[in-house]
C-alpha positions as CSV (number, residue, x, y, z in Angstrom):
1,X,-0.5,-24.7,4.0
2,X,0.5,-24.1,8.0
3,X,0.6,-20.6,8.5
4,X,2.4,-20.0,11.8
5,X,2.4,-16.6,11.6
6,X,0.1,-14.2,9.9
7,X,2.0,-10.4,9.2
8,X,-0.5,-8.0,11.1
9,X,0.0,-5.5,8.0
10,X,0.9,-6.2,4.2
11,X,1.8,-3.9,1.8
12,X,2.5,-4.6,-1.9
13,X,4.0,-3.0,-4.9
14,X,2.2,-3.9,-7.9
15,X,4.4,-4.3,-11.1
16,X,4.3,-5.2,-14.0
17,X,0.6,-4.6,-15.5
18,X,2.3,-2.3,-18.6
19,X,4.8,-5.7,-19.4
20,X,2.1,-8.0,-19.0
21,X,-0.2,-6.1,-21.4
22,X,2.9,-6.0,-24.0
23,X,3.8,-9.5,-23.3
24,X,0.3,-10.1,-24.8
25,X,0.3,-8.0,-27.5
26,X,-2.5,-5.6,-25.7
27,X,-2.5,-2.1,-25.0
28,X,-1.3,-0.8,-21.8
29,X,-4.5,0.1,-20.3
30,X,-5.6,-4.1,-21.1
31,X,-3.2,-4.8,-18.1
32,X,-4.3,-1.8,-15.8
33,X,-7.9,-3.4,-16.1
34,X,-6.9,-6.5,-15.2
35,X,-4.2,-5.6,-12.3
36,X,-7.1,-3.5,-11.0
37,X,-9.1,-6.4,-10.9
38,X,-6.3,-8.9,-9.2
39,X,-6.2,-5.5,-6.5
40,X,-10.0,-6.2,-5.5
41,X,-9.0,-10.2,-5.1
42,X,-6.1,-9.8,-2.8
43,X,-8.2,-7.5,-0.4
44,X,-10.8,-11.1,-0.1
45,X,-7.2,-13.0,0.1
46,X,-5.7,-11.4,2.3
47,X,-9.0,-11.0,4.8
48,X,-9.1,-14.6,4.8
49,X,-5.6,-14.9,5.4
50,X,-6.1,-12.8,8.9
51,X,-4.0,-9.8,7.6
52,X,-5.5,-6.7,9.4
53,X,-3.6,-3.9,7.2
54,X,-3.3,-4.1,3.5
55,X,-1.3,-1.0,2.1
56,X,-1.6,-1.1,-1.8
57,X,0.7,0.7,-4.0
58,X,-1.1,2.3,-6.7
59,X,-0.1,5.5,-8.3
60,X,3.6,7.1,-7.6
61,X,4.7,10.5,-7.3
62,X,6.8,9.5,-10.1
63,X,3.9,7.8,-12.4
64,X,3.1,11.7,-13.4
65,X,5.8,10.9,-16.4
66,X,3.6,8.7,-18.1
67,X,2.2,9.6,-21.0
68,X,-1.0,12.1,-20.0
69,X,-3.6,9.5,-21.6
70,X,-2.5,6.6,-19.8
71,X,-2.7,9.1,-16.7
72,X,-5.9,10.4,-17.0
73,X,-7.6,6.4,-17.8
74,X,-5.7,5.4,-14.7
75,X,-7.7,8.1,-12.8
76,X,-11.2,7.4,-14.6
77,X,-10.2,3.8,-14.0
78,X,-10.0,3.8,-10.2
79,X,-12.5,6.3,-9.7
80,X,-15.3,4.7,-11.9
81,X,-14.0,1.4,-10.0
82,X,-14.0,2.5,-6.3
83,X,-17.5,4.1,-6.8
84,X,-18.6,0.6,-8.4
85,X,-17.5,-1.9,-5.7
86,X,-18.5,0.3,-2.5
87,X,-21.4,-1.2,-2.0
88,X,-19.3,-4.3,-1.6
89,X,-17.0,-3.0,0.1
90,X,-19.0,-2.1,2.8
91,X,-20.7,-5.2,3.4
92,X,-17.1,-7.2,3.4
93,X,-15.7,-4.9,6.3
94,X,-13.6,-3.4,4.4
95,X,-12.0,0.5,5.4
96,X,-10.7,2.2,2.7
97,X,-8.1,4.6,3.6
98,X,-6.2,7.0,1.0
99,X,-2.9,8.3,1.5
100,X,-0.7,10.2,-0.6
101,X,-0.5,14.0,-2.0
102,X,-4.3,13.7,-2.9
103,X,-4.8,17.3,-3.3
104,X,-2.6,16.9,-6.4
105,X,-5.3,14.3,-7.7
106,X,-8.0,15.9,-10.2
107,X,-11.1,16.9,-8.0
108,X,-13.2,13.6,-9.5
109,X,-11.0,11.2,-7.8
110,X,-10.3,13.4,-4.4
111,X,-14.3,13.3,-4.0
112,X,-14.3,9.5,-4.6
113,X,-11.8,9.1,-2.0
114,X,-13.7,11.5,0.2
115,X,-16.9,9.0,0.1
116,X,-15.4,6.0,0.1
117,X,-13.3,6.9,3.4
118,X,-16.7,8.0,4.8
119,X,-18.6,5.2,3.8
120,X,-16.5,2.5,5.2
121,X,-14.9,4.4,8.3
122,X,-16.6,2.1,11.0
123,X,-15.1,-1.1,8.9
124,X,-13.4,-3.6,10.7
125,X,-13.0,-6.8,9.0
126,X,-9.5,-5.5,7.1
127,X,-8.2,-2.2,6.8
128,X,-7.0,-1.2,3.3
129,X,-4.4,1.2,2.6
130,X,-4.6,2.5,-1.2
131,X,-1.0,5.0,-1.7
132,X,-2.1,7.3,-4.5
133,X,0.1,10.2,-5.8
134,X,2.0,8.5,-2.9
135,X,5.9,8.9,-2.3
136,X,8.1,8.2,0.7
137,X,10.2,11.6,0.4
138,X,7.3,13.5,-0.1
139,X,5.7,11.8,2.9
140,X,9.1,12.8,4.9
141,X,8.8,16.2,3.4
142,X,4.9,17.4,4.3
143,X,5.8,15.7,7.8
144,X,9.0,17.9,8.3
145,X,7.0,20.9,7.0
146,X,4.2,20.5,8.8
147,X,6.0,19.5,12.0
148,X,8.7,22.9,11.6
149,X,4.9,24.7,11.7
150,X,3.6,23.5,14.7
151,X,7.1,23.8,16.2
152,X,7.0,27.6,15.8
153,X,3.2,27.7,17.0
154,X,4.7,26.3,20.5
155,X,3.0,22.7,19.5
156,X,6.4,21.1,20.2
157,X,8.3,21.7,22.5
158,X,10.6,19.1,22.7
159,X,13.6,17.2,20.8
160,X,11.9,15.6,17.5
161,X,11.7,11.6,18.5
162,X,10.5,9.0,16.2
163,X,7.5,9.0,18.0
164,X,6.6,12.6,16.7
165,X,7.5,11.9,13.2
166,X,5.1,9.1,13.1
167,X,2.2,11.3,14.1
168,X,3.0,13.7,11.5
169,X,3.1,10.4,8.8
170,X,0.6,9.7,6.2
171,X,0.1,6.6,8.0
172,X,-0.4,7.4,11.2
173,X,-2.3,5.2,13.5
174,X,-2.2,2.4,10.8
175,X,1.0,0.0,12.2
176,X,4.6,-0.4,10.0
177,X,4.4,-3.8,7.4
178,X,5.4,-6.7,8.6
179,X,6.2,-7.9,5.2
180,X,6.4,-6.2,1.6
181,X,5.5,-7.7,-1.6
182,X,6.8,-6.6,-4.7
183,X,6.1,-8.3,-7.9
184,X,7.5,-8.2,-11.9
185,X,10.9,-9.6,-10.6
186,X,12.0,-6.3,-9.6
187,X,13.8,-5.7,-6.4
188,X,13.6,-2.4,-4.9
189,X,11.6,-0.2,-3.2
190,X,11.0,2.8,-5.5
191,X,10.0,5.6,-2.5
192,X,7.7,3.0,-1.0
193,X,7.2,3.6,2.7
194,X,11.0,4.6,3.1
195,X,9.9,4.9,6.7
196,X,8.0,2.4,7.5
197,X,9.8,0.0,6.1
198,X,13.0,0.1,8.2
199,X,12.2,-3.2,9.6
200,X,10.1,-4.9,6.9
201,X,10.6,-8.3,5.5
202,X,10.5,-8.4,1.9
203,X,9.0,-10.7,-0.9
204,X,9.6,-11.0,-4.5
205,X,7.3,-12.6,-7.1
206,X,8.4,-13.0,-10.9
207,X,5.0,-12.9,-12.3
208,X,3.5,-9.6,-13.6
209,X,1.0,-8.2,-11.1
210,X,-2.3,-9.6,-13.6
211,X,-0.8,-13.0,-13.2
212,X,-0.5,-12.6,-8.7
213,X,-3.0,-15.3,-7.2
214,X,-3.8,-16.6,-4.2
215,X,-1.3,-19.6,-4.2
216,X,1.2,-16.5,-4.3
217,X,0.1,-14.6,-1.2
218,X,-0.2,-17.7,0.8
219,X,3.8,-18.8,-0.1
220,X,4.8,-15.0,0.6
221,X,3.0,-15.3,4.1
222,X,4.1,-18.6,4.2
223,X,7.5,-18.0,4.0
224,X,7.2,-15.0,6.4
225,X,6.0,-17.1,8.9
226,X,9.5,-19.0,8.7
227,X,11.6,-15.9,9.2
228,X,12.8,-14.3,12.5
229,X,12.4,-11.0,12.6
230,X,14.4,-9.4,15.6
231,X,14.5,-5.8,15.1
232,X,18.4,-5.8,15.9
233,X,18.2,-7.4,18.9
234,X,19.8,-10.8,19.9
235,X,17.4,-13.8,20.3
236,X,18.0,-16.5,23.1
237,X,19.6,-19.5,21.1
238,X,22.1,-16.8,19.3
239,X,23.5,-15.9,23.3
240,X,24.9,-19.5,23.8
């Protein structure tokens, strides 16, 4: 494949490991093992790719309506797995960043966050983005709240600009996507860096998140690399 152009920052929604487990006559929590595991893959992928920002969406605001066991192995699952993997993690270059309402999370999983953020803060090879207990109005929400407090401490003092917004952001100093994965055949965004995303190409994949591979990440960036992205304005060739 000729990549001509490599998106800087990648962020996928991962669907689909409930229907693949079903589709397979397994248990729901087969296909969160396995989508879990596709998760750690795509970080290599990706890093070999060139991508520099991996944003990976996995656990919603609105996942708290699952049933409470599939919840609570969801949290024991990524916990037990982050604490695992860090000591590869660390030697791959890999900074782990969480962002979300994670004071919401039980205290297990808050303190693996915690460590794995400290551990792999001076990381470089790819940074890696995990959205847990994550949603796009709730992000818009804390920022507004927090930015109306620091308005009436005399913090701001000036009309609110996109600029300041983006500071107050779970994502701040990590760059918008470039390009947004979604897998399961689904095509939407479901409160998934509402923001951010204003000027993100998009890319869907039929296949259940346990069945994404590597031959799909390169035809997503592929195909990304074929677009032109403008950002509203007018290229050259369009002005003749």
């Amino acid at each position: 494949m000729s990549v001509v152009r490599v998106p800087n920052h990648i962020a996928i929604i991962m669907d689909g490991n409930g229907r693949w487990a079903r589709s397979r006559g397994l248990p729901r929590i087969e296909g969160h093992k396995v989508g879990t595991e596709v998760a750690e893959k795509t970080i290599r992928w990706a890093y070999e790719l060139g991508v520099k920002y991996l944003t990976l969406y996995t656990f919603s605001t609105e996942n708290w309506k699952r049933p409470r066991k599939e919840i609570d192995f969801l949290f024991d699952l990524f916990a037990d797995f982050v604490t695992r993997k860090m000591p590869e993690v660390k030697k791959e270059g890999v900074r782990l960043r969480f962002i979300g309402r994670l004071s919401q999370l039980p205290e297990k999983v808050i303190e693996v966050c915690r460590m794995a953020e400290q551990e792999t803060k001076n990381n470089q090879n790819i940074n890696v983005q995990v959205a847990l207990n994550y949603g796009g109005r709730a992000e818009l929400c804390d920022a507004i709240t927090n930015i109306l407090e620091d308005f009436e401490r005399g913090k701001i003092n000036s009309p609110i600009t996109e600029e300041i917004v983006e500071k107050y952001l779970y994502t701040r100093n990590i760059p918008d996507p470039d390009l947004i994965i979604r897998t399961a055949n689904e095509k939407r965004l479901s409160n998934f860096l509402i923001w951010q995303a204003a000027y993100s190409e998009y890319y869907f994949v039929e296949k259940f998140w346990p069945d994404f591979s590597k031959e799909d990440l390169k035809l997503a960036v592929e195909e990304y690399s074929h677009r032109v992205r403008k950002f509203g304005a007018v290229i050259e060739d369009e002005r003749n």
